[in-house]
N, C-alpha and C positions, 0 to 999 in steps of 0.2 A: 458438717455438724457444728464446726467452731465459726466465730465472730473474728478469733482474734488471727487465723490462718489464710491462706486463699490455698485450696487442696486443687493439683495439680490430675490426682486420681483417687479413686477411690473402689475399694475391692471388700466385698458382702462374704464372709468367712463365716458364716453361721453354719452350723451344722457341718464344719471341715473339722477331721480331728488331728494329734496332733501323731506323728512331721508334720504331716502332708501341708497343713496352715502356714507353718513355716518355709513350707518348699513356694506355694502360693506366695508369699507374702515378698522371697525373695525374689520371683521371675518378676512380681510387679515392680519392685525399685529399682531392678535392673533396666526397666523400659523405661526409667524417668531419666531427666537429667539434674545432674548437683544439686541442689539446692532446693531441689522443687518437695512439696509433702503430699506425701499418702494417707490417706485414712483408710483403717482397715479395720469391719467388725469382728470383733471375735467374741465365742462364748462365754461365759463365767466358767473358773474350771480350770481345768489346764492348759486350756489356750491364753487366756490371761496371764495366768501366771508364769507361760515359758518363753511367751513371743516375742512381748520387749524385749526381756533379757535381752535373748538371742538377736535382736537387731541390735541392740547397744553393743552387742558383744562385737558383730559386723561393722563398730563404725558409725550408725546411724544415730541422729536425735532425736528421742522419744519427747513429742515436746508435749502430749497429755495422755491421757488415760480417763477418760468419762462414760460411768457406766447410766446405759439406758434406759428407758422404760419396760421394757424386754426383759430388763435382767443382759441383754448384751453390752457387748464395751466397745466404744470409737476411741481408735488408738492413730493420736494422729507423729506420723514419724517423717523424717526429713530427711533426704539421703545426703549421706556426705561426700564432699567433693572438693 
């Protein structure tokens, strides 16, 4: 979704609620290495608003937040290493 990234993987969390988005969200950057970024959809809602956190909170960089057409959001995050 971003120009200014190159996304390593990307993971469709529409219609996941919340843990469970977050349990998702961490088997996916467990499967990357260092450095590499994720983009991960998530709803408007409280996926939004829980799931950065929660990966900043893990350590990761949240390096945007851009909502959709949809009304969903591309969260593109970086794993730390």
């Amino acid at each position: 979704m971003s120009d200014q990234y190159e996304t390593a993987a990307s993971k469709n969390l529409r219609g996941v609620n919340c843990p469970m988005n977050m349990v998702y969200t961490k088997v996916a950057i467990s499967e990357l290495n260092p450095g590499d970024v994720l983009e991960i959809i998530l709803d408007d809602g409280p996926p939004i608003n829980n799931v950065p956190g929660s990966v900043k909170k893990e350590g990761h960089e949240v390096l945007s937040q851009t909502r959709l057409e949809d009304g969903a959001w591309s969260v593109l995050v970086r794993k730390a290493g």
